[in-house]
VOMIDREN-736536 format. One record per residue: z, y, x of N, C-alpha, C, O, CB in turn; residue in one letter; residue number from 1. Coordinates in pm, whole numbers. Each point is the difference from the previous one (the first is absolute). Glycine has a CB too. Layout:
<nodes>
NODE     n_z     n_y     n_x    ca_z    ca_y    ca_x     c_z     c_y     c_x     o_z     o_y     o_x    cb_z    cb_y    cb_x  resn  resi
NODE       Z       Y       X       Z       Y       X       Z       Y       X       Z       Y       X       Z       Y       X     A   NUM
...
</nodes>
This chain:
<nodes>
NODE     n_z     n_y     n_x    ca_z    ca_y    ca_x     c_z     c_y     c_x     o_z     o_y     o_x    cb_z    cb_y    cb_x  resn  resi
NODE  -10969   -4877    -279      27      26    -141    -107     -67     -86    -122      10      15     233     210      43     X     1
NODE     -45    -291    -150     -83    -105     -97     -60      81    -130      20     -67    -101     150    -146     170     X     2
NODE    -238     335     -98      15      92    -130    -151     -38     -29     -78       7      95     276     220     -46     X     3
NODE    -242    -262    -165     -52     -45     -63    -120     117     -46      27      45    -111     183    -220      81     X     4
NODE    -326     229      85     -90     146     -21     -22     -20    -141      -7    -116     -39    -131     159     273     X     5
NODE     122      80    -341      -2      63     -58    -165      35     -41     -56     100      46     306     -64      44     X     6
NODE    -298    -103    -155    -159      42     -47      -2     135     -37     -74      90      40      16    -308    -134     X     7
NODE     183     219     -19     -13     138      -8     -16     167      55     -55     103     -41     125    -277     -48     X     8
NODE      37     121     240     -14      90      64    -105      30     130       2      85      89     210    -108    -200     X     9
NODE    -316    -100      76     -84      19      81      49     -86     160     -67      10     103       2     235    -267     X    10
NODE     172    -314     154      64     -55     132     -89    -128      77     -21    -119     -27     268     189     -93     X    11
NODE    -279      11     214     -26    -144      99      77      14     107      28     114      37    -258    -157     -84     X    12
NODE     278     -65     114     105      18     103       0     -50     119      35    -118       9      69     132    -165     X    13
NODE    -145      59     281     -31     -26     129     120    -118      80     120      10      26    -245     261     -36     X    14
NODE      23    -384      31      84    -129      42     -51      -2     127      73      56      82     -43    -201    -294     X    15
NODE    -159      85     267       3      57     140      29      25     151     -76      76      60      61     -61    -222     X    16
NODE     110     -67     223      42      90     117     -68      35      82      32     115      33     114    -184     -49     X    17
NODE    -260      14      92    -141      57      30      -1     133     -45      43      92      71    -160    -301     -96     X    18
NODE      80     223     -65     -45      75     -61     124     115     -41     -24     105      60    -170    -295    -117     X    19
NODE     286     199      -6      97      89      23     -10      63     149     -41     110      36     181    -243    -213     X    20
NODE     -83      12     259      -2      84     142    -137     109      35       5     109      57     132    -342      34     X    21
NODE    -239     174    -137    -120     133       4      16      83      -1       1      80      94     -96    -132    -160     X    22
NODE     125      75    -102      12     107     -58     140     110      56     -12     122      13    -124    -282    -213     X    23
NODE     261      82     225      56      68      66       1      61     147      74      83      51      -9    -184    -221     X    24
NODE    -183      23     225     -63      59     151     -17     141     -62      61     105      20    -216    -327     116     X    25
NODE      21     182    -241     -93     120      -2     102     171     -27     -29     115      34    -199    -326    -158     X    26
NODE     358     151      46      94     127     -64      85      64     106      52     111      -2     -27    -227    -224     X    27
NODE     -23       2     342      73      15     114      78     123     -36     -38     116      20    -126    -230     145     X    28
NODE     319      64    -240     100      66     -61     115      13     163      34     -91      76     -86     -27    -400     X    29
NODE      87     283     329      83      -6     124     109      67     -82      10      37    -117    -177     -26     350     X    30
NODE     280      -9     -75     195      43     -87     -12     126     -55      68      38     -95     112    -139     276     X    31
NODE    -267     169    -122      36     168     -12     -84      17    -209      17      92     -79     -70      26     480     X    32
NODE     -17    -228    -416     -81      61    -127      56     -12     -91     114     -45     -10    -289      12      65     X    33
NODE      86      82    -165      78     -27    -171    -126     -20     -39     -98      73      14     322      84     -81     X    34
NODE    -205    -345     -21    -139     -27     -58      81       8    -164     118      -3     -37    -293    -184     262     X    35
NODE      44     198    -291      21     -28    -152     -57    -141     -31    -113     -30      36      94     285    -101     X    36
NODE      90    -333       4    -124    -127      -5      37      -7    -166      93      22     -77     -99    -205     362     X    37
NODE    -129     139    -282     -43      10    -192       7    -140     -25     -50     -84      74    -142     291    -112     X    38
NODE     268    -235     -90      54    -136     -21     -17     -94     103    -104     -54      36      67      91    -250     X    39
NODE     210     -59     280      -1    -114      89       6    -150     -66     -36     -82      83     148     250      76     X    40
NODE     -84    -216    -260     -26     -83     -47      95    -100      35     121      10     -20    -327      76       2     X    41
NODE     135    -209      85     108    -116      41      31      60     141      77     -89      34    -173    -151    -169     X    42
NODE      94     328     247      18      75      76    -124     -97     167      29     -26     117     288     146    -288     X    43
NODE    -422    -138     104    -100     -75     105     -27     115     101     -17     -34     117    -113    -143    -292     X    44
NODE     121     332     139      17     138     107     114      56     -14      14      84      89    -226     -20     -93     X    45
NODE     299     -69     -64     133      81     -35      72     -74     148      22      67     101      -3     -36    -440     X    46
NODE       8    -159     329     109     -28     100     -54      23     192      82      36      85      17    -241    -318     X    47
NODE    -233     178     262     -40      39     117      10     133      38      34      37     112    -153    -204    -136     X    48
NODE      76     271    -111      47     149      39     165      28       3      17     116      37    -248     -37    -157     X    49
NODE     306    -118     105     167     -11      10     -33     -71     136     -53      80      77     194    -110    -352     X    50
NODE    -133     -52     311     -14     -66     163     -42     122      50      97      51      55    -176    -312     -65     X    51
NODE      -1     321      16     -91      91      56     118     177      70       2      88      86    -255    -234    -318     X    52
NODE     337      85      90     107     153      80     -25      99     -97      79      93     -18    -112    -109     296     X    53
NODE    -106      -2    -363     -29     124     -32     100      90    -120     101     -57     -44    -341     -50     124     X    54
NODE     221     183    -105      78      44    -132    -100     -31    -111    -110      54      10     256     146      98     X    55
NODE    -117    -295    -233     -79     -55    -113      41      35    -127     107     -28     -54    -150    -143     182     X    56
NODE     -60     242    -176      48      64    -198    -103    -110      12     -75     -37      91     140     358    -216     X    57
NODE     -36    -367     -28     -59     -99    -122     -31      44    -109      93      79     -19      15    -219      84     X    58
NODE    -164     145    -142     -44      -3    -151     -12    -106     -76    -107      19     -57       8     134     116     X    59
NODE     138    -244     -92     -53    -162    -109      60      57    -121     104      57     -32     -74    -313     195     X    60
NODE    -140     218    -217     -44     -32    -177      64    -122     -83      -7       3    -123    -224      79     195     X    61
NODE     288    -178     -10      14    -101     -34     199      -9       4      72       0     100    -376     -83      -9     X    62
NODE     342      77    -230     138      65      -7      55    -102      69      92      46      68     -77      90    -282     X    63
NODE     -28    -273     233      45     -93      19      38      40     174     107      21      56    -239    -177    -282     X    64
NODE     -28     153     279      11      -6     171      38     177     -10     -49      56      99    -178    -293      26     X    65
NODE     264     288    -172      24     163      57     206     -99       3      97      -4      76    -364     317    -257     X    66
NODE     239    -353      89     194     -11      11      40     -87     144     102      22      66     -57     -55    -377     X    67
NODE    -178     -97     355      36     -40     130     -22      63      91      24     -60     105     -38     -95    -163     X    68
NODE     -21     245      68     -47     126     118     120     124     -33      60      74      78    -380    -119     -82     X    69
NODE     325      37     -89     190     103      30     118     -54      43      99      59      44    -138      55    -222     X    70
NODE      17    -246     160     127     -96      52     -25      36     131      86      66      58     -59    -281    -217     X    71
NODE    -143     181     225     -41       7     130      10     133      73      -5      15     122    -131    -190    -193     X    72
NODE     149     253      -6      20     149      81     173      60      41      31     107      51    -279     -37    -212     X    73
NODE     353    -199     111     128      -1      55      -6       1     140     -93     -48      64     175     -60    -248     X    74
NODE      -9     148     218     -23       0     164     -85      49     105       8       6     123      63    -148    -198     X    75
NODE    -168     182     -27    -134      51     103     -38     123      -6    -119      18     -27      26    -205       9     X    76
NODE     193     329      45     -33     128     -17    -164     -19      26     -43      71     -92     294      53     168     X    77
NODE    -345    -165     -21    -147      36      13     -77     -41     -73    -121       2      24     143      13     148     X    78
NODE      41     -74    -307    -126     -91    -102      87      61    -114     123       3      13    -232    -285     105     X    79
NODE      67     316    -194     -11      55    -166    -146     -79    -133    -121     -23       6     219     309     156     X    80
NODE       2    -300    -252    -124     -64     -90       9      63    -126     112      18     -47    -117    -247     148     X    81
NODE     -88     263    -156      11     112    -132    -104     -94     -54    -110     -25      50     171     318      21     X    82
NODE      19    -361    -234     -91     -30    -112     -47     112     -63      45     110     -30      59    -304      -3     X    83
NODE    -215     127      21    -126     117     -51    -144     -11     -29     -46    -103      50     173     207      73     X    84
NODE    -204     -41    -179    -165     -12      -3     -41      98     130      28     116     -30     -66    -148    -269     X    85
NODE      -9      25     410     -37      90      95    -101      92     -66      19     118      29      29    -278     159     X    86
NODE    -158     136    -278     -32     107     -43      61     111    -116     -70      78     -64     -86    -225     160     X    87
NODE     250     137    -103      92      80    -102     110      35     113      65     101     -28    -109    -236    -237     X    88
NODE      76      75     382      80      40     114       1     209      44    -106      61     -20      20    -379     114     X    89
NODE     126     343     -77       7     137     105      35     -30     134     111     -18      50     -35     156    -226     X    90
NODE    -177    -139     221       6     -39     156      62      72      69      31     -63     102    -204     -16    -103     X    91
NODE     226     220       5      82      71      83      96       1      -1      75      83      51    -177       2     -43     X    92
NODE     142    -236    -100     138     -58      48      37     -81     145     113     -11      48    -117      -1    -296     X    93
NODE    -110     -38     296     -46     -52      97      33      95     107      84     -30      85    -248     -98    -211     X    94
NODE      97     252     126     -48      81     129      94      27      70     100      43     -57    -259      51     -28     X    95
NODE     161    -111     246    -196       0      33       1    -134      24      92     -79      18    -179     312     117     X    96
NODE     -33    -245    -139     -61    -154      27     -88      15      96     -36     113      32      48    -202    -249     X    97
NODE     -62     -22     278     -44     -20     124    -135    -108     -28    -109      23      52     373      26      74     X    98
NODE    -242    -154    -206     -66    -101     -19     -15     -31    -167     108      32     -51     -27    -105     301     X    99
NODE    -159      31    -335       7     -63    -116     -74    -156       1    -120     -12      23     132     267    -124     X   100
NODE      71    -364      75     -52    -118     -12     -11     -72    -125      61      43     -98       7     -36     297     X   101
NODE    -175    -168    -211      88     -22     -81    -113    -124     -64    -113      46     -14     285     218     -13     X   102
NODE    -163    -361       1     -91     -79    -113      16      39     -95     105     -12     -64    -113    -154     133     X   103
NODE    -141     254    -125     -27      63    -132     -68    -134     -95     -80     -88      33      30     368      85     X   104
NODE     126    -250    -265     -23     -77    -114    -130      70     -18      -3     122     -20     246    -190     -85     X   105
NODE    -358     -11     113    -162      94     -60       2      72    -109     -87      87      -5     -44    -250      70     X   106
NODE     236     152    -197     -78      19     -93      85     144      -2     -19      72     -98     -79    -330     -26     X   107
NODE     207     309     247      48     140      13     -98      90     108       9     122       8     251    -219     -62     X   108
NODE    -348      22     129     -51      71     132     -58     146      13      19      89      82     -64    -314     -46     X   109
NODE     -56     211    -178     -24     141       6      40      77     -58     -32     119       5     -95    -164      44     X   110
NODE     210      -6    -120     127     110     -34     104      82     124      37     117       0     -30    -292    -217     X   111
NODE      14      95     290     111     -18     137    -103      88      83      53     102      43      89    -384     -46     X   112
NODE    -257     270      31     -76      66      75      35     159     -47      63      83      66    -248    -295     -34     X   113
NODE     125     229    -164      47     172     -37     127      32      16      48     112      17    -195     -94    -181     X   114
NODE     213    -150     155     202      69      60       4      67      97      34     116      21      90    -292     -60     X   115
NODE    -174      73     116     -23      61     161     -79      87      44       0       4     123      42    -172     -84     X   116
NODE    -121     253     -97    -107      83      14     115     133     -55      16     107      58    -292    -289    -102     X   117
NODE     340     143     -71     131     139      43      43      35      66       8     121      18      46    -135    -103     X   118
NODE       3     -79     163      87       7     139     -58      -9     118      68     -31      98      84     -60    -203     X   119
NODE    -322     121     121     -49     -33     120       7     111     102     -67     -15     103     -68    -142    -222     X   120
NODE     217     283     101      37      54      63      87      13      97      -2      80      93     -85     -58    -231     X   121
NODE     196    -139     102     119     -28      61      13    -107      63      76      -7      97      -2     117    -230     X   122
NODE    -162    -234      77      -5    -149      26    -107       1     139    -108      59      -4     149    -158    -289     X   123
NODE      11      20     423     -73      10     103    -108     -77      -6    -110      28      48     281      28      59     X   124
NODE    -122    -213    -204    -129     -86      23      94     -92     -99     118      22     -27    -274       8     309     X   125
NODE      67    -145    -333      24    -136     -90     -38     -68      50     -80      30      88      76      11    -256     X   126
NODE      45    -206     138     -45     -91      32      -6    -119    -106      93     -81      -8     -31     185     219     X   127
NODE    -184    -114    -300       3     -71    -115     -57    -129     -44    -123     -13       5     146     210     -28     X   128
NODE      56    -299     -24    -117    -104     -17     -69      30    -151      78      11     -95      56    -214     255     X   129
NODE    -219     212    -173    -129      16    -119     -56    -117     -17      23     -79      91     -94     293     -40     X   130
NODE      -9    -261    -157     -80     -45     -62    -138      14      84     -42     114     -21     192     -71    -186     X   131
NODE    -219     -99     277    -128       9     116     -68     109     -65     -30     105      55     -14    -361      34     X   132
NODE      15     214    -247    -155     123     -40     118     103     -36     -61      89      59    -211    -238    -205     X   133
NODE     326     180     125      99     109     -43     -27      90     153     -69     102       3     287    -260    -194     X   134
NODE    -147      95     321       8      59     146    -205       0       9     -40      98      63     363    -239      76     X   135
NODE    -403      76    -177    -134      60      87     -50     121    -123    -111      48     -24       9    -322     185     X   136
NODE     197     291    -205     -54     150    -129      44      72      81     -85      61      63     110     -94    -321     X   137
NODE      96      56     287      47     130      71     -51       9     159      32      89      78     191     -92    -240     X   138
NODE    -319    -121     195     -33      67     134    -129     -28     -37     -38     -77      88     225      49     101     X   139
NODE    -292      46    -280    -134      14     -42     -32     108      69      78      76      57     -74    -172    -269     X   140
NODE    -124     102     206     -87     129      43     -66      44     -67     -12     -86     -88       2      41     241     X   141
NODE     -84     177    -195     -90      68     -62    -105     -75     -78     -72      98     -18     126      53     185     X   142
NODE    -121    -253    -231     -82     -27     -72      30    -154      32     -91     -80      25     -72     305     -38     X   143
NODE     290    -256      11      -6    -143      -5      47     -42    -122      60      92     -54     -35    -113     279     X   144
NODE     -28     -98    -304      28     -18    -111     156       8     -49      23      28    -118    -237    -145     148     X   145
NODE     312      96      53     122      17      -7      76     109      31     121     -16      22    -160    -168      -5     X   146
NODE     -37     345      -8      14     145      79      27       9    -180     -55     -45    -100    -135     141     400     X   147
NODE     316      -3    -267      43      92    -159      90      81      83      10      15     122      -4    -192    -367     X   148
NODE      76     241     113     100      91     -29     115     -11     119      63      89      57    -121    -110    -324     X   149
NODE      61    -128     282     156     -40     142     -70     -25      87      59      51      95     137    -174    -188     X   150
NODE    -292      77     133     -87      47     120      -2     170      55      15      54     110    -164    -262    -211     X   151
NODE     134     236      20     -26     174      61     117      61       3      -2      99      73    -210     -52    -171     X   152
NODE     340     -73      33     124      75      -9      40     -87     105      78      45      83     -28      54    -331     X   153
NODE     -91    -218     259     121     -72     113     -43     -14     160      72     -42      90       6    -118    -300     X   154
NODE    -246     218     223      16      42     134     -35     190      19     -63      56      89     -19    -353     -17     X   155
NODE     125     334    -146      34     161     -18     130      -1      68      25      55     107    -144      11    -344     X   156
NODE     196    -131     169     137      51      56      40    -145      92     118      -6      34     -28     198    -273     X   157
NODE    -141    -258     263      34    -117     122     -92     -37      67    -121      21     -15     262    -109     -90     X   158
NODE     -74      19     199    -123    -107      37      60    -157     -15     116     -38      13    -236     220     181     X   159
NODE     -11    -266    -230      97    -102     -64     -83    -110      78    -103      24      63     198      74    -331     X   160
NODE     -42    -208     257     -97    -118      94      62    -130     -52     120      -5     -26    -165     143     274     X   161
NODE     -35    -241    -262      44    -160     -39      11     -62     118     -94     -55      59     -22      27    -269     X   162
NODE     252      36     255      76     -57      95     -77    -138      27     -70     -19      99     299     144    -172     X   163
NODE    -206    -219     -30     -32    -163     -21     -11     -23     -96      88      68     -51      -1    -141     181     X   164
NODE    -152       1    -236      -5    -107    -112     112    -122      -5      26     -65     101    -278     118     -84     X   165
NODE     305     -72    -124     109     -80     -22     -86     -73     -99     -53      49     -99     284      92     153     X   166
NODE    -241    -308       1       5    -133     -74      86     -35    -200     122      -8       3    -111     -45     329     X   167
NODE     -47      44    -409      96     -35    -117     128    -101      74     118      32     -10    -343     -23    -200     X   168
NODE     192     -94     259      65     -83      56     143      38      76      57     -84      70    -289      -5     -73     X   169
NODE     275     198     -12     100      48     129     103      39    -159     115      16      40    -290     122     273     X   170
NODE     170    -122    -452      34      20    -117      56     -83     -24     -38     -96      66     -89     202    -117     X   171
NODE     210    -131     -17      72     -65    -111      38      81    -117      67     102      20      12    -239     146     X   172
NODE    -122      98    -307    -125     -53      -9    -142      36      70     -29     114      34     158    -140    -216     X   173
NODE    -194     -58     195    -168      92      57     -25      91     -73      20     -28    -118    -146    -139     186     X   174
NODE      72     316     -42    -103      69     -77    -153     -96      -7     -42     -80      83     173     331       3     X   175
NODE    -178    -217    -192    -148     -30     -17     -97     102     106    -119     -27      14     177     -47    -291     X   176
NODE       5     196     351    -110      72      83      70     -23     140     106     -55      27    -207     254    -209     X   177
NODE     -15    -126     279      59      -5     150      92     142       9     -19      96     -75    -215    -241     199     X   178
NODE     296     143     -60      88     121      31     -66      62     116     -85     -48      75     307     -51    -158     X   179
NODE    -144     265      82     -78      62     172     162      74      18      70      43     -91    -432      49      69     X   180
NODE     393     -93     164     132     111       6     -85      64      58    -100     -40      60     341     -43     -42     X   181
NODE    -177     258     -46     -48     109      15      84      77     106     121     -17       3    -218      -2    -232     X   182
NODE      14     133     344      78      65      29     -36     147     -58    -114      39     -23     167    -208     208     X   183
NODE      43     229    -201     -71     148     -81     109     147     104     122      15      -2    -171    -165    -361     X   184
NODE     -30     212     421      33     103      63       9     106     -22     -83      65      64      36    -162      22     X   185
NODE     125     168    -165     -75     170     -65      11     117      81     103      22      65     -38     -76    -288     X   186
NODE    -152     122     225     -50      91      57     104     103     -46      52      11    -110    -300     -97     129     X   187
NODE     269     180     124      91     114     -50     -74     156      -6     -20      86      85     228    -236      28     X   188
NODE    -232     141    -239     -53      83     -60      42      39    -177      38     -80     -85    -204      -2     292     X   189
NODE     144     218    -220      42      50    -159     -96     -26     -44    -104      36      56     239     133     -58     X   190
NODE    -137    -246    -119    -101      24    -123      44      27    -112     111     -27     -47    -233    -100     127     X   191
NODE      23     190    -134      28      50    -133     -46    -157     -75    -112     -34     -39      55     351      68     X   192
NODE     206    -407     -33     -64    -109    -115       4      -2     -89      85     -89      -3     -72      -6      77     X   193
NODE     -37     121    -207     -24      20    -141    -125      62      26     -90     -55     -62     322      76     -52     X   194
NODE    -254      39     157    -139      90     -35    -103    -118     116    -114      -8     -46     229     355      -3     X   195
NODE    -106    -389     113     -65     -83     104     -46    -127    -111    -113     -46     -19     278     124     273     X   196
NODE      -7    -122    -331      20    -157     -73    -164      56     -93    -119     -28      14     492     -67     -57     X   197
NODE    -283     199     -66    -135      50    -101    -115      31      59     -89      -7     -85     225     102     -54     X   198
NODE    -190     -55     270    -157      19      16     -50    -160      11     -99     -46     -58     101     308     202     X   199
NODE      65    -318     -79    -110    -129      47      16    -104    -153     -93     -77     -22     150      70     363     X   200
NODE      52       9    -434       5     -77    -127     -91      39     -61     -52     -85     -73     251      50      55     X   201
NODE    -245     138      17    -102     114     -99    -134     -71      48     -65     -57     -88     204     338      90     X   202
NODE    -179    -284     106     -95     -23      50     -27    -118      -1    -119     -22      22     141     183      70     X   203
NODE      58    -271    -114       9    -169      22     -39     -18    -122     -92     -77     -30     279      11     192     X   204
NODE    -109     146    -257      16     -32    -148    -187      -7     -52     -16     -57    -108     317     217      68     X   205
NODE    -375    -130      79    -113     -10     -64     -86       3     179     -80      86      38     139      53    -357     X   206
NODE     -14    -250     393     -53     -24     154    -145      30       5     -39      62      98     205    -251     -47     X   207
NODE    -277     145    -165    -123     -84     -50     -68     186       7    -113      18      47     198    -327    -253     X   208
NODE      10     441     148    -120     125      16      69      88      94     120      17      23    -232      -9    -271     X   209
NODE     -14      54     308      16     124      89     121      92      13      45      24    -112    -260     -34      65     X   210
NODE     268      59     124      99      79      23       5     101    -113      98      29     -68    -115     -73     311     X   211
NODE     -88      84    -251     -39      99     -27      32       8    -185       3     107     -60    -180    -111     310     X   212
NODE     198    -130    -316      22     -12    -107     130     -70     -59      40       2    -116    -268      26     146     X   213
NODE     291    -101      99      98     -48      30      86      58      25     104     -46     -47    -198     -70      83     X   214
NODE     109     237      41      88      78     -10     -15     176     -34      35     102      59      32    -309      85     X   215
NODE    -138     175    -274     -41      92     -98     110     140       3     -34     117      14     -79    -341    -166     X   216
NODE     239     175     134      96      82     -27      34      61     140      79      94     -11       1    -224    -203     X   217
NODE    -113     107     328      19     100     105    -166      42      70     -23      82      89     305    -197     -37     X   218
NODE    -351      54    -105    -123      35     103      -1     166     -80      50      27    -109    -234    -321     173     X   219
NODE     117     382      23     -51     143     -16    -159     -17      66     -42     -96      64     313     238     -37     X   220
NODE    -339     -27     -60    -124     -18      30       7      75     125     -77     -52      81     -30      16    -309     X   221
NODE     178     153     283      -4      63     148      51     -97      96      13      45     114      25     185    -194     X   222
NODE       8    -404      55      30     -65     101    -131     -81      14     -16     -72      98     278      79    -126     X   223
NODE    -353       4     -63    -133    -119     -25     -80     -44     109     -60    -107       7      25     204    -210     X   224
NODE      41      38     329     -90      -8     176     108    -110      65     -41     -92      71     -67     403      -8     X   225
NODE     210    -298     -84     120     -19     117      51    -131     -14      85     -51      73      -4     285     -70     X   226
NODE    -138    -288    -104      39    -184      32    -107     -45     -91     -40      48    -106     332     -82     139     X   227
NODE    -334     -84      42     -80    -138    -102      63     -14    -159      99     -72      11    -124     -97     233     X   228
NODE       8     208    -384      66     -37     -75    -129     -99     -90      -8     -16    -121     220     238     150     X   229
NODE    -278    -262      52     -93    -103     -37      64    -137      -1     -15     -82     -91    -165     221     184     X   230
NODE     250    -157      13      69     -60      26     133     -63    -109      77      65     -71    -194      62     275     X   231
NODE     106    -289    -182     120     -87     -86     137     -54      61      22     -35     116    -223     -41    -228     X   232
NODE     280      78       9     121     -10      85      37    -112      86     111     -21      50     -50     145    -211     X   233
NODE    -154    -185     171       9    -142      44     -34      42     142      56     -63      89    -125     -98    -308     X   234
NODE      -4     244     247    -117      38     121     125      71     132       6     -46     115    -284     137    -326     X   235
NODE     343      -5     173      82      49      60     100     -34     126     100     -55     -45    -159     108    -160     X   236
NODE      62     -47     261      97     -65     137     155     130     -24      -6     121      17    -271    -221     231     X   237
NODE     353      48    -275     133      84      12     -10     121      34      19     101     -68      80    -267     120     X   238
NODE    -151     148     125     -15      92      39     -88     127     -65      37     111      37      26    -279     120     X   239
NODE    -149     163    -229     -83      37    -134      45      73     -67     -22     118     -27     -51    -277       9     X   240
NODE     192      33     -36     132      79    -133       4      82      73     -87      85     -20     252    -225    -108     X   241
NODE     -62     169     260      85      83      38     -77     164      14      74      97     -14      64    -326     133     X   242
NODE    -240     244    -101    -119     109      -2      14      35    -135      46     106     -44    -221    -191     217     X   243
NODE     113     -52    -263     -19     113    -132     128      35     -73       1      71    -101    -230    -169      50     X   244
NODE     343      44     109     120      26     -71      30     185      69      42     101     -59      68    -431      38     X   245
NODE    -141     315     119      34     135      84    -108     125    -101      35     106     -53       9    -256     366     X   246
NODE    -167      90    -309    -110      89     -68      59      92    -159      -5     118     -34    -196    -334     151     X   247
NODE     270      53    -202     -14      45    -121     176      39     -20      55      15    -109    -311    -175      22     X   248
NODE     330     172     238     107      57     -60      80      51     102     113     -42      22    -124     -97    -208     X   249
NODE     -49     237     257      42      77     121     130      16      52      44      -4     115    -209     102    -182     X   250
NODE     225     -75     -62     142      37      43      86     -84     -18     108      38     -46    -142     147      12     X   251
NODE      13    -312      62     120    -115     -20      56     -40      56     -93     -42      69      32      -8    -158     X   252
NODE     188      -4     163      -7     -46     123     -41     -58      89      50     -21     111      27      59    -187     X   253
NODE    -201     -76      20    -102     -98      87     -54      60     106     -45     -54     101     -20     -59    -282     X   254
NODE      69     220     156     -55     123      96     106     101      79     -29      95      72    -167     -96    -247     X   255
NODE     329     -49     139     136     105      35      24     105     -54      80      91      18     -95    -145     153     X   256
NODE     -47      36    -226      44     135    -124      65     -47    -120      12    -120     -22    -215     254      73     X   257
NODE     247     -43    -130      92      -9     -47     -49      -5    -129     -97      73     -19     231      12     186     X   258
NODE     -83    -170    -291    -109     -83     -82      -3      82    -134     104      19     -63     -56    -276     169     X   259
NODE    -142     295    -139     -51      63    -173     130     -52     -76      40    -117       1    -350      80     -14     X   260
NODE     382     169     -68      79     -44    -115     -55     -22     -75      52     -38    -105      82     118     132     X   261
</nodes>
């Protein structure tokens, strides 16, 4: 397919076959699954996952290619294509899902990330191409310069890893950055997310002072022995969050209990 990318929509379009075939190693799509893939585009992963057997929902943004991807779903009870913005989507049109794929447009990623942090209850794992510094934020560590807010929410509830680095060169057009595909695994576990999202934003939001002033609006002084609130939000290892989230809010589901009205 000859379709011409879209500045606007952020389109670069995986040419490749090297490199496709990778990436579809790494998704290793089987008959029995149901993937979601987030804008297939000129179909550089759309058509290998159809080879694959698997059962394939779509999402594209792009009214043009959503209309050649419904043509394409004649005949093929296992492929469906829904025009749409995936972040304005309701994903439990999907369910269940098994897999989420997909070459992400950068300038939606961390938006798409909090999509998926809704649904990380249900979603087994992703497999995403990112923007390189976008993917080494979410697998930063505790006092490194690129550790924030999606660092700590995104190995709270996953575990995530940079599969490989992707070349500009494998694009049409090139991006100006290197790419990383991601694998992201979520952990099956309840969290209380809203109250999880708001402690660590609170705390990011002014990274530079102490806990202790940073998160002014929940610290109490009978918790003052029982954690470091000397301590900056930058300093913290997830594992960290997940303590003081338990400390400053006992009854949430973070802990199995059943969460403060």
């Amino acid at each position: 397919m000859n379709y011409p990318a879209k500045k606007s929509l952020g389109q670069h379009f995986m040419t490749d076959p090297n490199m496709i075939r990778k990436i579809i190693a790494a998704i290793a799509p089987r008959t029995e699954e149901h993937i979601l893939e987030i804008g297939p585009g000129r179909g550089a992963l759309t058509r290998p996952l159809l080879e694959s057997g698997c059962r394939l929902s779509a999402v594209e943004m792009d009214s043009a290619l959503a209309a050649y991807w419904k043509e394409a779903e004649i005949g093929n009870p296992g492929f469906r294509c829904v025009e749409g913005n995936i972040l304005r989507q309701d994903w439990r049109d999907f369910f269940p899902l098994d897999k989420v794929a997909g070459n992400i447009p950068y300038n939606i990623s961390r938006d798409l990330m909090y999509k998926i942090f809704d649904y990380h209850a249900v979603l087994p794992e992703a497999f995403l191409l990112v923007q390189r510094e976008f993917a080494e934020k979410l697998c930063a560590g505790a006092g490194e310069a690129a550790y924030g807010v999606l660092s700590v929410l995104t190995q709270i509830l996953a575990e995530v890893r940079i599969l490989f680095f992707v070349p500009p060169a494998v694009f049409s057009p090139p991006p100006r950055v290197d790419s990383a595909f991601l694998h992201i695994r979520f952990k099956k576990r309840e969290t209380d997310l809203p109250v999880l999202k708001h402690c660590v934003q609170t705390a990011f939001f002014q990274r530079r002072k102490k806990l202790r002033n940073s998160l002014e609006e929940f610290y109490r002084s009978e918790l003052e022995t029982r954690f470091d609130w000397d301590s900056r939000a930058d300093s913290l290892s997830p594992e960290r969050y997940q303590e003081l989230l338990k400390l400053l809010f006992p009854f949430t589901r973070e802990t199995g209990n059943r969460a403060k009205q």
